[in-house]
C-alpha positions in Angstrom: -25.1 -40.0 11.3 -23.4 -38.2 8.2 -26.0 -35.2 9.1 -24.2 -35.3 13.1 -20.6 -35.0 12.0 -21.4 -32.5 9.3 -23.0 -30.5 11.5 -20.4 -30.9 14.5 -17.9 -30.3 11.8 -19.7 -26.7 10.9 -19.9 -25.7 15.0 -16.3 -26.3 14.8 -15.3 -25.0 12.0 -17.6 -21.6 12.0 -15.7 -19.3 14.6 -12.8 -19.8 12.0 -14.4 -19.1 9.2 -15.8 -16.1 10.7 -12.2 -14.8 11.6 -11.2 -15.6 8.1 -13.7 -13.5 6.0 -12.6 -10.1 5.4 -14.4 -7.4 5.9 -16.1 -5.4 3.1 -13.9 -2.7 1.0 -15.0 0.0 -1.4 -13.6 1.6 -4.1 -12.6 5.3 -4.3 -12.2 7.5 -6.7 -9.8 10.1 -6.9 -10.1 12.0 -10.5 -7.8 14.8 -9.8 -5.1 12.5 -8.9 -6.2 10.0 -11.9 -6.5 7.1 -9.8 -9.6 4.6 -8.1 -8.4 2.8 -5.0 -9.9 0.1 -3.2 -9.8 0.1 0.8 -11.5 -1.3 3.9 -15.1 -0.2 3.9 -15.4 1.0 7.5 -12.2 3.4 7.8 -12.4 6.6 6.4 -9.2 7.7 4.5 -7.1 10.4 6.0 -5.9 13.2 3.0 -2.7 15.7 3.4 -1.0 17.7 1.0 2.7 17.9 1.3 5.9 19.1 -0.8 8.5 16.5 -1.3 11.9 18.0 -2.0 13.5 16.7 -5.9 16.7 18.1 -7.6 16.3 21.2 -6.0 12.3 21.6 -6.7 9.4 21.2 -4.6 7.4 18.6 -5.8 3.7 18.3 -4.4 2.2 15.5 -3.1 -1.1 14.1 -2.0 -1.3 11.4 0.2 -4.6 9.4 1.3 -3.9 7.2 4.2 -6.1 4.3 5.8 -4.9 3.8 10.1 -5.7 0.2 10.9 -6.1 0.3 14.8 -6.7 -3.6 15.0 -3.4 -4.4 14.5 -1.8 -1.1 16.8 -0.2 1.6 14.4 -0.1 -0.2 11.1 -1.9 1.4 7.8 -1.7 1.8 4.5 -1.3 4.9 2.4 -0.9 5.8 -1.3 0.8 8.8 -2.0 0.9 10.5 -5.7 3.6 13.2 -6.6 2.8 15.5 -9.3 6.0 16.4 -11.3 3.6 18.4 -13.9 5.7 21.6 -15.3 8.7 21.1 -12.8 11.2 20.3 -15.5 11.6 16.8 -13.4 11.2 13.5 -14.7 9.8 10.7 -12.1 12.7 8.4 -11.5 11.4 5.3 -10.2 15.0 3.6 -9.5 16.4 6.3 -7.8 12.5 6.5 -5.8 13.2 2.7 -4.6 16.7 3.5 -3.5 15.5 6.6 -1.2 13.3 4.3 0.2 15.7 2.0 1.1 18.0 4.7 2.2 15.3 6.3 4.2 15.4 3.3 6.3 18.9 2.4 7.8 18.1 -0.1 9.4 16.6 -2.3 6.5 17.2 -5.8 6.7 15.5 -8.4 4.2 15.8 -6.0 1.2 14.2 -6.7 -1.9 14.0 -4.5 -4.8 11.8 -6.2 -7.8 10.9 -4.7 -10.9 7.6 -5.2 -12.4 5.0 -3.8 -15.2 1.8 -2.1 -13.6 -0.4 -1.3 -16.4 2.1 -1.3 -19.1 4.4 1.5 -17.0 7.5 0.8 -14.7 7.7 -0.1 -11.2 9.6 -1.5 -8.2 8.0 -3.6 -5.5 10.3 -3.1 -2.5 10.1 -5.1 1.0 12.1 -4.7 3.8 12.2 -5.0 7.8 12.8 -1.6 9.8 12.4 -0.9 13.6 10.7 -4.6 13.9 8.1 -3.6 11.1 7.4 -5.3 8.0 7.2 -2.6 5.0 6.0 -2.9 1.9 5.4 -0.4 -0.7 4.8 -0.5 -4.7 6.5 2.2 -6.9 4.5 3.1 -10.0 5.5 5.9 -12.4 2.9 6.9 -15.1 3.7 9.7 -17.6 4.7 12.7 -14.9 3.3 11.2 -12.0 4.8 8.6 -9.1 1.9 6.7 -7.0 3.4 4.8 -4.3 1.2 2.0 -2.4 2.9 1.6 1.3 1.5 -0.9 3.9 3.5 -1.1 7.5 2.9 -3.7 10.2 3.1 -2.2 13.6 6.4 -2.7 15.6 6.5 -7.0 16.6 4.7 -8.3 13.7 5.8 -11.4 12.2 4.2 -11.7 8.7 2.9 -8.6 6.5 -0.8 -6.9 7.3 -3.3 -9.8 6.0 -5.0 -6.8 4.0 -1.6 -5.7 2.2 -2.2 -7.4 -1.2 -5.6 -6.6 -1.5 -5.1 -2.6 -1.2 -2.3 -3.0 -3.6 -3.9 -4.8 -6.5 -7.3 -2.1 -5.7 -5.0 0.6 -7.7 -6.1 1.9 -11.3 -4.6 4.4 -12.7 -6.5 6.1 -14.9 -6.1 7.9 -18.3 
């Protein structure tokens, strides 16, 4: 009898387990921008080279982005500025304030400050055009790395893989 019910209680149960396992992740490594990542196994990252515009400077930027087409146009993305010989220091503040300000809409701010590694940081969350955004702030001698998941428009708690991608950053010597 306790073999039926167990075994009635596994057919039941296994469709929701299966949804509940994650899928396998990997790490990367990224040696020019001294950093390993973790990410979902099966989507390949997208990399783009940009300028971000600082005091006045151009300050380059690399940014590695994962899409995440089951859940519409969410992702995740890290993006590392290089303020190497620019006469710039990273300002990790006045970084969590743009990204509040680069999002006028924002409601459901929240600014926290927290230790990554022994350097400063600010995990900020917020609500924007019906998304859920949250992003990490990291500045390591002259460089900023900045962890960003987005939900896609609708969504009603942050992207199930969110904590996962953020804690799969090391920042390396």
């Amino acid at each position: 009898m306790r073999t039926a019910i167990l075994a009635l209680a596994l057919a039941l149960l296994a469709p929701t387990m299966a949804l509940s396992q994650t899928a396998a992740w990997k790490t990367l490594s990224y040696p020019d921008l001294h950093m390993t990542l973790s990410a979902p196994a099966d989507i390949a990252p997208k990399i783009s080279h940009e300028t971000i515009p600082a005091a006045g400077k151009q300050v380059p930027a690399t940014i590695i982005a994962f899409l995440l087409p089951q859940y519409g146009d969410a992702g995740l993305q890290v993006m590392v500025m290089d303020f190497t010989g620019l006469g710039l220091q990273a300002d990790v503040d006045a970084a969590a304030r743009g990204v509040v300000a680069a999002a006028p809409d924002a409601t459901q701010v929240s600014i926290t400050p927290i230790s990554f590694q022994g350097a400063a940081g600010r995990d900020i969350s917020l609500h924007t055009g019906g998304r859920l955004f949250k992003e990490r702030l990291i500045v390591m001698g002259a460089r900023m790395y900045q962890m960003q998941t987005i939900t896609a428009p609708g969504a009603t708690a942050p992207l199930s893989e969110t904590d996962r991608f953020v804690a799969g950053l090391t920042i390396l010597p």
